[in-house]
N, C-alpha and C positions, 0 to 999 in steps of 0.2 A: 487418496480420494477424499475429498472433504464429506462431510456428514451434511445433511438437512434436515434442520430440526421442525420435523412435522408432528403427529399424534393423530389418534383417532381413539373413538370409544369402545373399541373394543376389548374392554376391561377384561382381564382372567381373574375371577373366584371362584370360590369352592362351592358350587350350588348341588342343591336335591332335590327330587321330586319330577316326577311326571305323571301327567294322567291318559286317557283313552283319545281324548276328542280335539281337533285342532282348529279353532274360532280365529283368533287374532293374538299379537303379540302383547297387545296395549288393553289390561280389564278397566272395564269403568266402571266395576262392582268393587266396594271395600271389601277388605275380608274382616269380617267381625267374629270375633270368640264367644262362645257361650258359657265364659268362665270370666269371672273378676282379677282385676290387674293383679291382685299378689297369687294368685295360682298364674299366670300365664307367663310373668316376665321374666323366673327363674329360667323355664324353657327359654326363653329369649335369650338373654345371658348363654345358658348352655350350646346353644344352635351358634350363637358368634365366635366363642371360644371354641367348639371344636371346629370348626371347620378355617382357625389357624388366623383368626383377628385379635391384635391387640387392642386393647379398648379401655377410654377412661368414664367410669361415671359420673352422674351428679350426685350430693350425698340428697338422700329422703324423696327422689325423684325414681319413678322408672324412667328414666334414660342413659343411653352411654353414645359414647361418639367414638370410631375407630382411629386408629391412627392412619395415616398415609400408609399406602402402598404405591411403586413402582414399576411400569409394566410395561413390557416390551424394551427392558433398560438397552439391552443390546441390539434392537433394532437399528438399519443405518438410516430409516427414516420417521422412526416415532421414537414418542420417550410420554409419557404420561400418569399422572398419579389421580389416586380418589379416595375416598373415605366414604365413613358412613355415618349418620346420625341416626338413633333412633330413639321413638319414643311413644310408650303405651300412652293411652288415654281411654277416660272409662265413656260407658254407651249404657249409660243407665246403671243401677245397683248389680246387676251380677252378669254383665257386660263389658267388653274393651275390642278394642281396636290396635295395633302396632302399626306406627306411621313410620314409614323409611325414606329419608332422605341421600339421593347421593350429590358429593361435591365432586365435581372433576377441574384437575387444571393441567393443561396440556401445552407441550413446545409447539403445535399447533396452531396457527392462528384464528382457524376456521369458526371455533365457537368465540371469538373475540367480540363482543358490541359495540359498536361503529362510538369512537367518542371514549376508548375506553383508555386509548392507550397512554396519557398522560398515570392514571392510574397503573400501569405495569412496569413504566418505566420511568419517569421522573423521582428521583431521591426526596424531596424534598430538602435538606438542609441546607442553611445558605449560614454567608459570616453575622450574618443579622438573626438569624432563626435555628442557631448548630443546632438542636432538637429536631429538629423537622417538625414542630409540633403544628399537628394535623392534617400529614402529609399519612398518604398514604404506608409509606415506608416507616413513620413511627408509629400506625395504628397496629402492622404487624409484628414489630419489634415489640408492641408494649404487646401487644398478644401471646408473643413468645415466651418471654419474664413472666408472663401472669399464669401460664396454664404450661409450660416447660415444653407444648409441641413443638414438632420441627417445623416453621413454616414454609410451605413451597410455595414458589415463585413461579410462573409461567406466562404464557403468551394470550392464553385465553380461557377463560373459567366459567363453568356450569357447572348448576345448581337444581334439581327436579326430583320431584316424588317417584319413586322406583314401584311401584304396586306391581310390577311384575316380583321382584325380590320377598316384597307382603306375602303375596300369594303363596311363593315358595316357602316362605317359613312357617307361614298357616299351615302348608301341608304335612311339614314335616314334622309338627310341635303338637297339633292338638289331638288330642287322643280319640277325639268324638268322629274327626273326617272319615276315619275308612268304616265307619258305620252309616254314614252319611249318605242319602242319593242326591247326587247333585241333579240340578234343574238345569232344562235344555239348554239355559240361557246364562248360566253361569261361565263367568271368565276361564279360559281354558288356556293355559302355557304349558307345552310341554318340551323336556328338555330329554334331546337321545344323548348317548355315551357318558363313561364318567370322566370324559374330557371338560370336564366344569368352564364353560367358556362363558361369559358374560358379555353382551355385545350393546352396550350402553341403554340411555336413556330409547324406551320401543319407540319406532315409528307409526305412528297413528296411521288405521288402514291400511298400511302396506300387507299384512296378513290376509285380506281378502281377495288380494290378486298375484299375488304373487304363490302362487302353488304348485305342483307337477304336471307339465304338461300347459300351462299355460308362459305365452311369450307377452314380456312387460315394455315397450318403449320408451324409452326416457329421454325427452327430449330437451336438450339439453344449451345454454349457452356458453359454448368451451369457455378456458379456462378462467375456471373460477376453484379456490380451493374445497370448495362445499361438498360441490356435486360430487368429487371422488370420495370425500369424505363420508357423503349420504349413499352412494352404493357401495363402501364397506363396511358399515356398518348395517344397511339393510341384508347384504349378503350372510353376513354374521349372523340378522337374528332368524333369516330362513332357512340358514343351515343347521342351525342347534333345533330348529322343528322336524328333524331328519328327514328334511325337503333340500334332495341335492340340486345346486346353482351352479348357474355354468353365465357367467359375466361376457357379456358380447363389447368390443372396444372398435370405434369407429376408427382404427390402424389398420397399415396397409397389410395383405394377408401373408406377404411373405415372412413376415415376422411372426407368423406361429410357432415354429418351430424354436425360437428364440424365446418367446412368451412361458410356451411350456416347459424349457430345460428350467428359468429362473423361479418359476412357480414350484418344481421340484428340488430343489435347491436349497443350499443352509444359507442363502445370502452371502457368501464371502466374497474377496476382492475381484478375485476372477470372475465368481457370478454375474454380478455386478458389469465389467468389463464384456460378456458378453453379449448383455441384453444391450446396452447402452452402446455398443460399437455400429447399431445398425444405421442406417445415413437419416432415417425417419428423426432422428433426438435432433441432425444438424441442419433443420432446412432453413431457409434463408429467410424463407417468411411462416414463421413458427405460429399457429394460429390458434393455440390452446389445447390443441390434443397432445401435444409433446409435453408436457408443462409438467411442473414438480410435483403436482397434484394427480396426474396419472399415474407416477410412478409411485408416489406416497401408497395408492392403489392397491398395484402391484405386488406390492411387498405385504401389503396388507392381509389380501388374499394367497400369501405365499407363509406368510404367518399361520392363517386360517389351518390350509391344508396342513401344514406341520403338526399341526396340533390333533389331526385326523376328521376333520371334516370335510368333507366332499365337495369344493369347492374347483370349479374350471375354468378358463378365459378361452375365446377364441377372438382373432380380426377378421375384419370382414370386409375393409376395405378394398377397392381395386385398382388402383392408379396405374396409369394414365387417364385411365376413363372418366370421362365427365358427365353431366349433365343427364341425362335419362336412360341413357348403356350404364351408368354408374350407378342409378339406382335397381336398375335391374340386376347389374350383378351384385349389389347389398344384397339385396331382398332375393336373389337365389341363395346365397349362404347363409341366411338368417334360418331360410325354413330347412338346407340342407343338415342344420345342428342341431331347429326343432324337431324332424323328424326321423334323427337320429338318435334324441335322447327327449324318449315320450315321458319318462318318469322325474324328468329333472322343470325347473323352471330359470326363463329364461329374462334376464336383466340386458337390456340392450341399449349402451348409451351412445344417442348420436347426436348432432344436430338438432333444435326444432322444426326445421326443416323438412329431414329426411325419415321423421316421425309422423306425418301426419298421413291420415286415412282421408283424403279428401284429395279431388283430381283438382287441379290447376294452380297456378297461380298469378300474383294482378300482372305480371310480364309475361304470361306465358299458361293461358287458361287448359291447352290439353295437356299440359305436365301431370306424370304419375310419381309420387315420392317410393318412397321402399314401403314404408306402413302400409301405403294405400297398398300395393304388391303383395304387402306379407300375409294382410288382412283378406284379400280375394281368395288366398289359396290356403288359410288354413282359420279353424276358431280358436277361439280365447285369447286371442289378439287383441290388445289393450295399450291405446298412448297415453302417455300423460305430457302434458308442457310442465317446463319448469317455471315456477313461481317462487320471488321473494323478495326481499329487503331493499332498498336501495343499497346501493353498494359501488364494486370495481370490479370489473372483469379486464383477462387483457385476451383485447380483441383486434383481430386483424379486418381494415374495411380500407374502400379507394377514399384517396384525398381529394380534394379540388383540382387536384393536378391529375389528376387520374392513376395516381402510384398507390400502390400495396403500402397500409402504412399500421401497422403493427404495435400496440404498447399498450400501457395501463390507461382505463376509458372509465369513466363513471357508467353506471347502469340505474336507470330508472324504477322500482319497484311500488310493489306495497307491504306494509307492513298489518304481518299476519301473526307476530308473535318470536318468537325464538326455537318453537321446537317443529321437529320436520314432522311432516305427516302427509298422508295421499290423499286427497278429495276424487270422487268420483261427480259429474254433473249427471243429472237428472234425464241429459242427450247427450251425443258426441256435437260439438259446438263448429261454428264454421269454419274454422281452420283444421279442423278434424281431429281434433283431442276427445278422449273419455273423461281426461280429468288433468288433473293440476298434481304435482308431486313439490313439496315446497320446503325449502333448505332456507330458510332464514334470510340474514344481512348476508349478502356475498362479498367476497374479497380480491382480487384477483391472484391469481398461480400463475408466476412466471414461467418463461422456458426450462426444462431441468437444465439446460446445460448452462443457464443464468445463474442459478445455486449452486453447481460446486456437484450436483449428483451425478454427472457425466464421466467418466473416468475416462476419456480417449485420453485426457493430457498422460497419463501413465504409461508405465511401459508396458505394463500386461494387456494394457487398450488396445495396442499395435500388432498384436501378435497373429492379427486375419484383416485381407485388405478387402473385405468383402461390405 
């Protein structure tokens, strides 16, 4: 079975530190030392090397930069590395600060910026120019020669201030914190087990809603690579708050029992072989919920769990059924899962559609969607729309001939930035949203069985004609 080379950010390092109180994953407070750069940066030093970073510094500078790591090498759908930068800076005569930068660059395309890809992939050198000189390709080559790193190469690269990582080393370095009473409003991360899991760059506001006992909608425009992207690594960072998640996926339900063996599972070739044999991977008119990017998911959240975090999937889908019988049986097993698991929170990615808390719509003014369903019979029901980038999705719509027609579609957005974060509005809006959950430039994610991640071509694929 071939490989697809996807990634996501949820980095493993060695982290410390937790405290009592659970606010959000993203502080907008620095953490400042009440001690001068040359008392604090030793600890800083010390804190990187034990906990297993190679590192080079600058000379007469507090800074060092980590060297790459690789993570998830033997995943059969991620691969991705990161680093670290860091660097004290003073806050007055007997004051500083420790700013952390991380770089990430991943087989991924999801974090890619539209426009980028000449940069990732063009050589540069021609018979007129053998240097490549000021091609991309000889800025890292002369990078290499200059400073001996190994440069990694990938599909798409980010770059962002980590103050969640800040926070954590503040706690673990300064001698004065556990003397300290913290104030109600100070940034609060806290991290259970010493499973040291790092789950990237935090999603802005996703900690406010996303908690025990409360159900999250996500409504979504299939595929796109982001959006799986953006609920595993939201899942990541609410399950290191030792808030267990249980992932709800618009598939049809009889693939539960499929979902959960591969979830349990070391990922090998069989595994693989059995989730992927169900007929859902080969429909004719593949509409984004099948796509490489769900499965990239999957595995994601199957990684999770390995690692011992309490992480779950259920579908919820019911086909045959259409139209308003289909969202009643959604929105029956949405709340049959909320209120079967009161202490867990729930991530529910479906349609924009089948998200919204508001009766009708312009074809069809007494339509009830699932939200609206989920929302009459239970609280802390919470939609968000999806919001981003102009971009590609591949989406299934009728042609002018009236046919199902299927493929890679440009998508219209706004541009909000690069990094994901939840907005909540000030009302639920007419379309019945609480708020916006917003993945950047989107890309589109083909069918998995378009990449190569489908294994029926195998012999171990044929072994159940089910």
């Amino acid at each position: 079975m071939r490989r697809m080379a996807l990634g996501c950010l949820l980095l493993l390092a060695t982290l410390s530190g937790c405290t009592s109180r659970f606010v959000d994953f993203a502080p907008d407070e620095e953490a400042l030392y009440d001690q001068p750069i040359d008392e604090v940066w030793p600890q800083v030093r010390e804190y990187f090397a034990a906990n297993g970073f190679t590192f080079r510094e600058t000379s007469g500078m507090a800074s060092l930069e980590t060297e790459w790591r690789e993570e998830f090498a033997n995943s059969r759908v991620a691969s991705y590395w990161h680093r670290y930068l860091v660097i004290a800076k003073p806050e007055g005569p007997h004051r500083c600060k420790v700013v952390i930068t991380r770089d990430t660059r991943s087989a991924n395309s999801a974090l890619r910026a539209p426009g980028s890809d000449l940069l990732w992939s063009v050589d540069g050198r021609t018979r007129d120019n053998p240097s490549g000189l000021g091609s991309q390709t000889a800025i890292l080559l002369a990078q290499q020669q200059a400073d001996g790193a190994s440069v990694i190469l990938g599909n798409s690269h980010q770059m962002a201030r980590d103050m969640v990582l800040e926070w954590r080393v503040f706690r673990k370095i300064s001698p004065l914190l556990a003397h300290r009473t913290k104030s109600q409003d100070s940034p609060d991360v806290r991290v259970h087990q010493d499973a040291s899991i790092e789950c990237g760059v935090p999603v802005l506001g996703l900690g406010k809603l996303a908690r025990a006992g409360n159900v999250v909608l996500l409504g979504e425009v299939h595929g796109t690579q982001q959006v799986p992207h953006f609920v595993a690594q939201s899942t990541c960072q609410v399950a290191t708050q030792g808030i267990p998640v249980t992932v709800g996926l618009e598939v049809p339900d009889v693939n539960q029992e499929r979902l959960d063996t591969f979830l349990g599972s070391a990922g090998q070739e069989l595994d693989w072989a059995k989730l992927m044999e169900s007929p859902f991977w080969r429909s004719p008119y593949p509409d984004g919920r099948n796509s490489e990017g769900v499965v990239y998911l999957l595995d994601a959240l199957r990684k999770l769990r390995a690692q011992g975090l309490d992480v779950k999937v259920f579908a919820y889908d019911r086909p045959p059924l259409e139209g308003e019988a289909r969202e009643e049986a959604m929105a029956k097993r949405v709340l049959e899962v909320a209120a079967a698991s009161p202490a867990r929170a729930l991530l529910v990615v479906s349609g924009n559609l089948h998200s919204r808390q508001v009766q009708g719509l312009p074809w069809a003014p007494d339509y009830r969607p699932m939200g609206l369903r989920v929302a009459q019979q239970r609280a802390h029901v919470y939609s968000l729309d999806i919001a981003y980038k102009s971009g590609t999705a591949w989406i299934c719509a009728v042609n002018p001939e009236q046919k199902l027609d299927c493929g890679v579609k440009p998508t219209k957005g706004q541009d909000n930035g690069d990094r994901y974060f939840v907005q909540l509005f000030s009302g639920r809006n007419a379309q019945g949203h609480d708020g916006i959950f917003y993945v950047g430039a989107v890309s589109a994610s083909l069918p998995a069985v378009y990449q190569g991640v489908e294994p029926a071509g195998s012999a171990s694929a044929h072994t159940s004609g089910r």
